[in-house]
N, C-alpha and C positions, 0 to 999 in steps of 0.2 A: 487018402482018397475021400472021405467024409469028410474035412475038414475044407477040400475045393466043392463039395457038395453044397457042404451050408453057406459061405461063403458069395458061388453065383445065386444060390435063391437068397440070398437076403440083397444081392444086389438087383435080381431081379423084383425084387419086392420093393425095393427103394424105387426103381426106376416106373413103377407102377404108382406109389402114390405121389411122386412129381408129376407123374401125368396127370392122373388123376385130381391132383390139387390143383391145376393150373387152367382146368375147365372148370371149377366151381365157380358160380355166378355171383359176383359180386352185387353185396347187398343194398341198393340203393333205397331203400322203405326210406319215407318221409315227404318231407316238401324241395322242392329245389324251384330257384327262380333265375329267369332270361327276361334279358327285351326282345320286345316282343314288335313283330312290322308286318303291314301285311301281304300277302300275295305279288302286290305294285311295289313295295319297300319303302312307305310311308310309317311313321312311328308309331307304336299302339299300345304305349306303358307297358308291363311288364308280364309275361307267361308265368303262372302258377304251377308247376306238375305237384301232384303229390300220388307217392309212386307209392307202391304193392307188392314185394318180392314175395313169392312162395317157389323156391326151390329157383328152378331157371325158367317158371313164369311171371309177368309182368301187367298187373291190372293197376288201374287208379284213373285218376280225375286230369284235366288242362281245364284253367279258367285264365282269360286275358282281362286282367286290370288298370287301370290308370288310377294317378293319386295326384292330386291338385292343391296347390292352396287357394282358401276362399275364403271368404269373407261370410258369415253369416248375423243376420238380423233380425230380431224379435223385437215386434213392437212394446216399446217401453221397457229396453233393456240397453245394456251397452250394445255397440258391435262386437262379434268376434272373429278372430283369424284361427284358421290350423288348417289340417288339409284333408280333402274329404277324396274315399274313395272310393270305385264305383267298381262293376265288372262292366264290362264290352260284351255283349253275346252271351249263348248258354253254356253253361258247364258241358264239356266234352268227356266222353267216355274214352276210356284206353282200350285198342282194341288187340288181336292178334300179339300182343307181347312179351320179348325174348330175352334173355341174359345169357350171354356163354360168354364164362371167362370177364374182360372187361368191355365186352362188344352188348349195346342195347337197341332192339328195333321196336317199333310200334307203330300203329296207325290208329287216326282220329276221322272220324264222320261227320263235316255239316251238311245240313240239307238246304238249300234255296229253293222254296218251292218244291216241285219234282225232281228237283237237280242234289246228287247224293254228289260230294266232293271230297276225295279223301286225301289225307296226309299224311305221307310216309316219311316217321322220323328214324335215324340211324344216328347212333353217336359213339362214343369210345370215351369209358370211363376212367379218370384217373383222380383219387383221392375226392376233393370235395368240387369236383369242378366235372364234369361232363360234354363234351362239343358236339355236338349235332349238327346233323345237316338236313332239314327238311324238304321235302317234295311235296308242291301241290299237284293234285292229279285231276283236272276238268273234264267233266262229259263231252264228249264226242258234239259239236254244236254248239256247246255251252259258248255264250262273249265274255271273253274275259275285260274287264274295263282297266288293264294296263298294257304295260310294252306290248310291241308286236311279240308273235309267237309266245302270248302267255310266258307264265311266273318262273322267273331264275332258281333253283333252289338256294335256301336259305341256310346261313351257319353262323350259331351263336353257341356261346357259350351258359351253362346254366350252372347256375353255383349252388350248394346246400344252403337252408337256410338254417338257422340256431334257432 
């Protein structure tokens, strides 16, 4: 009889940290990079996240960049070429941010004026790649300056960087 005792508790113990391993939030901490388009689905060079894990919360940064080749000139010197780049807008704050398991959500705030705009992203993470699917979310009134019925959401894939 002791011998079926320890036996179910040790498989009920197994079975508890399968569970419990299987909600542990996987650790996304760093930078990861997507192209990046906007609202209308015009190109807008590349999304920066650099992400924040603490436990199964989610804080960090989004900057949209673009990288160009150019030509620069300084009087009385050669020309030079390489590529120069820039950000687009301001650094955005990560807000309300989740990790269960391999599932990640957050939301981003621009303002236009009085007009607060927010973006709800949702992705599913697998090794060094992550797919998202963004939501713009417009004020009530707000004109949107694309398609009828305002912005499609959007799905790109964002990869780690090294």
């Amino acid at each position: 009889m002791g011998t079926k005792l320890i036996i179910k508790t040790s498989l009920v113990f197994m079975a508890i940290m399968l569970f419990a391993g299987g909600a542990i939030a996987a650790d996304i901490s760093g930078k990861w990079t997507a192209p990046a388009t906007s609202p209308s689905g015009s190109p807008q060079g590349d999304r920066i996240f650099t992400f924040k894990v603490t436990g199964d919360k989610l804080t960090g940064t989004v900057i949209t960049q673009q990288t160009v080749n150019a030509t620069f000139e300084v009087e009385g010197q050669p020309k030079m070429v390489g590529k120069l780049t820039t950000q687009s807008g301001s650094t955005l704050e990560i807000s309300e941010g989740k990790i269960t398991g391999n599932e990640v959500s957050f939301v981003t705030v621009t303002r236009m004026g009085p007009n607060e705009i927010k973006t709800n992203f949702k992705g599913t993470i697998s090794g060094n790649e992550i797919k998202f699917t963004a939501e713009t979310v417009f004020p009530e009134g707000f004109s949107f300056p694309g398609p009828p019925g305002g912005p499609r959401p959007q799905e790109f894939v964002a990869k780690r960087m090294k």
